[in-house]
C-alpha positions as CSV (number, residue, x, y, z in Angstrom):
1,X,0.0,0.0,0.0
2,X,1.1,3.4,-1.3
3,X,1.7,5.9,1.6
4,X,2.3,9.4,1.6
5,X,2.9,11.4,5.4
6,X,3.5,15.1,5.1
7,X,4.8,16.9,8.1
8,X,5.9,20.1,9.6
9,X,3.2,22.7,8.8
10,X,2.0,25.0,11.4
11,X,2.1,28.8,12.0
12,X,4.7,30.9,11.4
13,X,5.4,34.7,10.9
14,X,6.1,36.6,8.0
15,X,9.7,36.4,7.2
16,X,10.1,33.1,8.9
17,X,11.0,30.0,8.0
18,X,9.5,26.2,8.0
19,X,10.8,22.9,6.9
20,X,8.4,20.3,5.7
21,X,9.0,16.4,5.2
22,X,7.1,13.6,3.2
23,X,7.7,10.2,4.5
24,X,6.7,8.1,1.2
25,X,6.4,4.4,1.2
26,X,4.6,1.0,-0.5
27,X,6.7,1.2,-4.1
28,X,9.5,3.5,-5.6
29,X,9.2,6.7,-6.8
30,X,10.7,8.9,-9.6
31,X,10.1,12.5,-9.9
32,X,8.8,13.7,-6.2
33,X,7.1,17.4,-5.5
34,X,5.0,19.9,-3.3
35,X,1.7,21.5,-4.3
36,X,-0.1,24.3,-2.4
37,X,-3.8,24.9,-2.4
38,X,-4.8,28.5,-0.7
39,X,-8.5,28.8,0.2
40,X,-10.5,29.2,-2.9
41,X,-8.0,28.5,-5.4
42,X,-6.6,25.8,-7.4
43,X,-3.8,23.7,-6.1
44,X,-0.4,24.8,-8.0
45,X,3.2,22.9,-8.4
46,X,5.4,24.7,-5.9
47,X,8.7,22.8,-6.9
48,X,10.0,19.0,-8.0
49,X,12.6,17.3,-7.7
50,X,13.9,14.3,-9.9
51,X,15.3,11.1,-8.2
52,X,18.6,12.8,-10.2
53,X,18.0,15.6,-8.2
54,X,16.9,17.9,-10.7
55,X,14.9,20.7,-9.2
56,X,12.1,22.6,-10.3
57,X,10.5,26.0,-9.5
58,X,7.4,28.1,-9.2
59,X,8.9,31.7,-9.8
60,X,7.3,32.8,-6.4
61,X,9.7,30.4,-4.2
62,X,12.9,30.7,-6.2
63,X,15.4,31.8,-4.0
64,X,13.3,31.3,-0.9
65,X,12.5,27.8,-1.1
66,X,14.8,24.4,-1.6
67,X,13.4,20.9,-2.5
68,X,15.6,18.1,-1.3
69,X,15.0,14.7,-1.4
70,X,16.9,10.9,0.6
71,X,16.0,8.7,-1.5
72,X,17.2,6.1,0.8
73,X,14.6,7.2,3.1
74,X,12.1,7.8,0.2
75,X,11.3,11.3,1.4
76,X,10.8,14.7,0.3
77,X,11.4,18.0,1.9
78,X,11.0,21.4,1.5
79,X,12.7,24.2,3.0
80,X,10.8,27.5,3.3
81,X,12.5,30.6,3.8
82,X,11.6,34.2,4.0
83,X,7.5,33.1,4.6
84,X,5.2,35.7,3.7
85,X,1.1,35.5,3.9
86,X,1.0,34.4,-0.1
87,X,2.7,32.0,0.8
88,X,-0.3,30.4,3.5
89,X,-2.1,27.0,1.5
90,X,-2.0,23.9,2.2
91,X,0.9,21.9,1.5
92,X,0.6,18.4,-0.5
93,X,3.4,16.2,-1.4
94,X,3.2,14.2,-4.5
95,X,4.9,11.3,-6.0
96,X,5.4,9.5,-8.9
97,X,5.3,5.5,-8.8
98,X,8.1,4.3,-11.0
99,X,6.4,1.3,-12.3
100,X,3.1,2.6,-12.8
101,X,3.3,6.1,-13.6
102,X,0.9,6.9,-11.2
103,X,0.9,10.0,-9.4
104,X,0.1,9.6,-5.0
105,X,-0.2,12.1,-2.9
106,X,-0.5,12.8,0.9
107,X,-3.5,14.5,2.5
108,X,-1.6,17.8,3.0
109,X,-0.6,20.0,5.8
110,X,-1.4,23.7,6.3
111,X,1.2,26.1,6.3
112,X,-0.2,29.5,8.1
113,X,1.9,32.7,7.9
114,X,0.7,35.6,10.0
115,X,1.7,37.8,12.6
């Protein structure tokens, strides 16, 4: 069974920074990534990360955020710098099963950033 277990969310304020982790496990996993959702809008590609480690930005986190990955461990993170309230969503990981093509995803933890 394919599992995907985001943490490290929470509140934070603006120009702070948060680090989140994906634990993912059940198969292996090619490219791996975060997605944000913000309250009434669609959920958007925040960065990737190949199992090469070839990264992949939104133009909003460049130079604020890093994507890592263990692939030991099969895990994701994402370290946020430099937080501002645009950046407040929910925070999904995704992955892609290597032998299916298939894309998983966790259930997502919120990321608040207010003073």
């Amino acid at each position: 069974q394919v599992r995907l277990v985001e943490s490290g969310g929470g509140l934070v304020q603006p120009g702070g920074s948060l680090r989140l982790s994906c634990a993912a496990s059940g198969t292996y996993f090619s490219t791996m990534g975060w997605y944000r959702q913000a309250p009434g809008k669609q959920r958007d590609m925040v960065a990737t990360i190949t199992r090469g480690s070839t990264t992949h930005y939104t133009d909003s986190v460049k130079g604020r955020f890093t994507i890592s990955r263990d692939n030991a461990k099969n895990t994701v993170y994402l370290q946020m710098n430099i937080l501002n309230a645009d950046d407040t969503a929910v925070y999904y990981c995704s992955a892609r099963g290597t032998f299916d093509g298939r894309d998983y995803w966790g259930e997502g933890t919120q990321v608040t950033v207010s003073s």
